[in-house]
C-alpha positions in Angstrom: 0.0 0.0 0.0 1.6 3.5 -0.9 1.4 6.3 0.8 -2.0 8.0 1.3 -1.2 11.1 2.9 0.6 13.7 5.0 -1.0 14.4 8.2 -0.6 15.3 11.9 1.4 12.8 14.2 1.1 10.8 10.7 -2.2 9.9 11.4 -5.8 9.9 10.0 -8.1 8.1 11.7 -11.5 7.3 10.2 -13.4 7.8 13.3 -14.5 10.5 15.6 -15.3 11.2 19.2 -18.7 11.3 20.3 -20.1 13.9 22.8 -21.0 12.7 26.4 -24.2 11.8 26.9 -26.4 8.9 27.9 -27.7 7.9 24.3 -26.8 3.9 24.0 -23.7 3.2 21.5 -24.4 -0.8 21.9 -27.0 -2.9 23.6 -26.4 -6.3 24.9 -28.1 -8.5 27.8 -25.7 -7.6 30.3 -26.5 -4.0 29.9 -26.0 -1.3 27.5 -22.4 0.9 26.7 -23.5 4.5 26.8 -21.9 7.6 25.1 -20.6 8.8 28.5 -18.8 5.6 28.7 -17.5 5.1 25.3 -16.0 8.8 25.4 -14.9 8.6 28.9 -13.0 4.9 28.0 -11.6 6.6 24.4 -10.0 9.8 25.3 -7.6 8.3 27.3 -6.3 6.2 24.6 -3.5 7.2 22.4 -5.4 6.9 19.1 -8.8 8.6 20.8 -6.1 11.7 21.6 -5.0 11.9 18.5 -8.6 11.8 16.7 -9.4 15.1 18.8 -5.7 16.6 17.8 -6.6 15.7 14.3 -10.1 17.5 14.5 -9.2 20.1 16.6 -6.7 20.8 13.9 -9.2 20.5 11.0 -11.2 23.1 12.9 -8.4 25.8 13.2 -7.3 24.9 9.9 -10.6 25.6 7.9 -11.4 28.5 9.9 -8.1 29.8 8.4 -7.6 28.4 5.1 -10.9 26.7 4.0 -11.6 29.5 1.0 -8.2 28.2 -0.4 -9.1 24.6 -0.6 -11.8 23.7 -3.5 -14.2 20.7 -3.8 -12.6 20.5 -7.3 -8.8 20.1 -5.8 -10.4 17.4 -3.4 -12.2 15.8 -6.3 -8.8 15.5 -8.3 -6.7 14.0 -6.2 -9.6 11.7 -5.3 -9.8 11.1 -8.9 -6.1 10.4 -9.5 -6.3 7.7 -6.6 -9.2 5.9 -8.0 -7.3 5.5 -11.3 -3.8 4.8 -10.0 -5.8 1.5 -8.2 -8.1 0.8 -10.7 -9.7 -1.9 -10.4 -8.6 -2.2 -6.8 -9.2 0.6 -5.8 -12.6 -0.8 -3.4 -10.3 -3.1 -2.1 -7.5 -0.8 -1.2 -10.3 1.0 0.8 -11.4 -1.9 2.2 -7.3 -2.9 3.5 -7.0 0.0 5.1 -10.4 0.4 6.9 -11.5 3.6 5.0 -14.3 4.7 3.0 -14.1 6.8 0.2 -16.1 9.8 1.7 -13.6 9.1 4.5 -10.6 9.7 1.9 -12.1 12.4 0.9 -12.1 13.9 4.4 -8.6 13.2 4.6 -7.9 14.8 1.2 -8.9 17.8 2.5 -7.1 18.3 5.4 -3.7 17.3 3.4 -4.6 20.0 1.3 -6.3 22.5 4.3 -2.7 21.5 6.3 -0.4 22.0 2.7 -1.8 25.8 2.7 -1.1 26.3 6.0 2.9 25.4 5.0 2.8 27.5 2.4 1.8 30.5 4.2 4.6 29.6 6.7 7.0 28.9 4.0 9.4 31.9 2.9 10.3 31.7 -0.8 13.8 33.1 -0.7 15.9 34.0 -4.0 18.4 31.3 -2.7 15.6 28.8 -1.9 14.1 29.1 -5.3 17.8 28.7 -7.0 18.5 25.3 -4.8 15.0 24.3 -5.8 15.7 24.8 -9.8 18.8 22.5 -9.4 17.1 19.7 -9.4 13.9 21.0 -11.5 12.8 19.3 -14.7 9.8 20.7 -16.7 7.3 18.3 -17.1 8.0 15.9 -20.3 6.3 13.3 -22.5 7.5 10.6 -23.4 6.5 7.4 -25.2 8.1 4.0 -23.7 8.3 0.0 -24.3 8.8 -2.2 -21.1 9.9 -5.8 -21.8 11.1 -8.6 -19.5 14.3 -9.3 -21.1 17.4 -6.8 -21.4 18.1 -8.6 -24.8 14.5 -7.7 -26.3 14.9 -4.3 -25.1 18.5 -4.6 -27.4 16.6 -5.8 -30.2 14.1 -3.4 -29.9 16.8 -0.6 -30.1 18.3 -1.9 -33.0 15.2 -2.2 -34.7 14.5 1.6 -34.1 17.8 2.2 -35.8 16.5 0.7 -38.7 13.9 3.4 -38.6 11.4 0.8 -38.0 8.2 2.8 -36.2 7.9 3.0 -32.0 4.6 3.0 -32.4 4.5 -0.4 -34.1 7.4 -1.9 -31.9 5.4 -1.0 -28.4 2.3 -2.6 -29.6 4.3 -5.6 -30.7 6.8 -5.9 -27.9 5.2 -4.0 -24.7 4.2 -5.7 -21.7 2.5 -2.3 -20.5 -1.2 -3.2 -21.3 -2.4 1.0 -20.6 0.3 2.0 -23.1 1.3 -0.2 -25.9 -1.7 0.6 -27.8 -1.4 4.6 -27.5 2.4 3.9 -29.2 3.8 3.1 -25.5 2.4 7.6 -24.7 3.2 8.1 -20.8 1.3 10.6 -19.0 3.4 13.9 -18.9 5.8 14.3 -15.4 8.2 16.0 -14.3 11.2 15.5 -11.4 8.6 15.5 -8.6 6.9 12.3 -9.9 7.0 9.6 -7.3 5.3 6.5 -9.3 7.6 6.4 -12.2 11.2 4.7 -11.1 13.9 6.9 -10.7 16.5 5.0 -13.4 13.8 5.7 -15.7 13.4 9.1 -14.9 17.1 10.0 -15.0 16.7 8.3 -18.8 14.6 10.0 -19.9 15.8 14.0 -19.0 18.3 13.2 -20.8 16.5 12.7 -24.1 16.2 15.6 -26.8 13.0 15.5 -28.4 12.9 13.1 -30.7 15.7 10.8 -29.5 15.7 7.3 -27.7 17.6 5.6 -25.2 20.7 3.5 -27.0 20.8 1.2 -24.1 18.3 -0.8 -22.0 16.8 1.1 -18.9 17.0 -1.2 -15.9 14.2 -0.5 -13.9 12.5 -2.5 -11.2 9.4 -3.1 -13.7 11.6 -4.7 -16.4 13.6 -2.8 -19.5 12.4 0.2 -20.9 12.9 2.0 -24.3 12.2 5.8 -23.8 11.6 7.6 -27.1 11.3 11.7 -26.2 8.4 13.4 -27.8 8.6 17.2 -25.7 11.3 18.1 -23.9 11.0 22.0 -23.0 13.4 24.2 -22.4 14.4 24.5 -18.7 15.3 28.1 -19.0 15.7 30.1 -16.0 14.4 29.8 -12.4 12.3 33.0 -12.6 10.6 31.5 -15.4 8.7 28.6 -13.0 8.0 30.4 -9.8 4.9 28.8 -9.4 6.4 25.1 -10.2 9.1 26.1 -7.9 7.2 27.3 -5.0 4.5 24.0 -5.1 7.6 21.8 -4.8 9.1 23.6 -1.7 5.8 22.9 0.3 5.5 19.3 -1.6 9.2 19.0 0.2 8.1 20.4 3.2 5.4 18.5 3.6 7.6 15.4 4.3 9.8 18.0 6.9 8.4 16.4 10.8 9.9 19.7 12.1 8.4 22.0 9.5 4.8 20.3 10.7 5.0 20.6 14.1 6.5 24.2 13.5 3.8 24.7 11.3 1.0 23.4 13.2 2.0 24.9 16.2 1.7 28.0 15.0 -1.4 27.4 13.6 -3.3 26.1 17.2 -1.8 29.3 18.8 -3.8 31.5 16.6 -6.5 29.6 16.6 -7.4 29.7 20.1 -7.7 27.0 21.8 -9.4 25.8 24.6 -9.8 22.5 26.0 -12.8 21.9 28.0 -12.0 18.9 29.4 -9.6 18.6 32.3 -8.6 15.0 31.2 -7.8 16.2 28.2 -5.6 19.4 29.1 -2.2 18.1 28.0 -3.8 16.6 24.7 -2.0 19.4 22.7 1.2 19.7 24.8 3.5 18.4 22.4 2.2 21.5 19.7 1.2 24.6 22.5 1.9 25.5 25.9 -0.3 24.7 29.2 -0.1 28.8 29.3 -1.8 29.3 25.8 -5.0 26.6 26.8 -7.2 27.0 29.2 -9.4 24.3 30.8 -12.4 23.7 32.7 -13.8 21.1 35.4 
């Protein structure tokens, strides 16, 4: 299972805390398990803390940034999930005790949390320069996978008999979602996390136009890259935007950039914890002087 998501204490739990009260959770012939009980029994528990850390969070978070985060953003990632599974994709659901309005949940606050970087994140000249170093403008390129390093050498030497790619990857491909389209990959650039990294350094190497001369060993097989756009990389100034979206993608994976982050963000939202059992739930994000509780 691949990673799903960024998130505080790198959890997402698909449940929430109830509020106290005598309404029956369960009925059985020994008795019945109340709200009260349930709640009182959960928030001492280290996942039931960090369910009300996460929400707490979501709370401050939308307050602050919820205008910035659109059901369309939410719906495309959502959507890029469903297709990178497929098939599966029920079943991943399913493995990891989630629902898909529940993913969509998560979704959000990913996204509510990656504004909340980016408004903490300063985009220094010298930032953006390291940034470019390793930048590559996203590129297309078509590719043949095979099993054998000495089909991918054939397949090479047929290209240099001019014979088509198109032709060769529906012959020779063993990538059913490309061969057909003349072996077409979806457009990516250095940021891409799916696509392995031997094949990546492949193919920014490649002018438009030209192949690989030797077999790419990848974990998938052998691939033969053919470039059909490479752009120009130009200058840094040039992708500010690009830039900026992969210094909070970066960030995103910084532990001390999230708690800086979303410390920052519970202190202005403030705070209070009604519960004296619960006081401390936030300690490790705000001080006991910025909460305030009640008995």
């Amino acid at each position: 299972m691949k990673k799903w998501l960024v998130a505080l204490a790198g959890v997402l739990m698909s449940f929430t805390l109830v509020a106290c009260g005598s309404k029956s959770v369960a009925t059985t012939n020994g008795g019945k398990v109340t709200e009260s009980e349930y709640y009182s029994s959960l928030k001492n528990t280290s996942s039931g803390k960090q369910v009300l850390q996460q929400m707490i969070l979501n709370k401050v978070l939308e307050k602050e940034y919820g205008d910035k985060v659109k059901a369309s953003a939410v719906n495309k990632e959502f959507n890029n999930y469903k297709k990178q599974y497929g098939s599966s994709f029920d079943s991943v659901l399913q493995q990891n005790g989630t629902t898909a309005a529940q993913l969509k949940k998560d979704i959000r606050s990913n996204l509510l949390l990656k504004e909340a970087v980016r408004a903490n994140t300063k985009f220094t000249d010298a930032k953006m320069e390291k940034q470019f170093k390793t930048f590559q403008p996203k590129v297309t390129v078509n590719a043949i996978l095979v099993e054998k390093e000495s089909t991918a050498k054939d397949v090479i030497k047929q290209l240099d008999d001019k014979k088509s790619f198109s032709s060769l990857a529906k012959k020779y491909s063993t990538d059913t979602a490309t061969k057909n389209k003349g072996g077409r990959q979806e457009a990516f650039n250095n940021t891409n996390t799916t696509l392995d990294s031997s094949f990546k350094t492949a193919a920014f190497k490649l002018k438009n136009g030209e192949y690989t001369k030797t077999p790419v060993k990848t974990q998938y097989g052998y691939y033969v890259i053919q470039m059909v756009n490479h752009p120009a990389k130009g200058k840094w100034q040039d992708h500010k935007a690009e830039l900026k979206d992969q210094i909070v993608d970066s960030e995103m994976n910084n532990s001390d950039t999230l708690h800086s982050v979303v410390s920052k963000v519970l202190k202005k939202g403030n705070v209070h914890i009604e519960d004296k059992d619960l006081n401390d739930v936030l300690s490790d994000y705000i001080s006991s002087s910025s909460k305030s509780s009640k008995k």
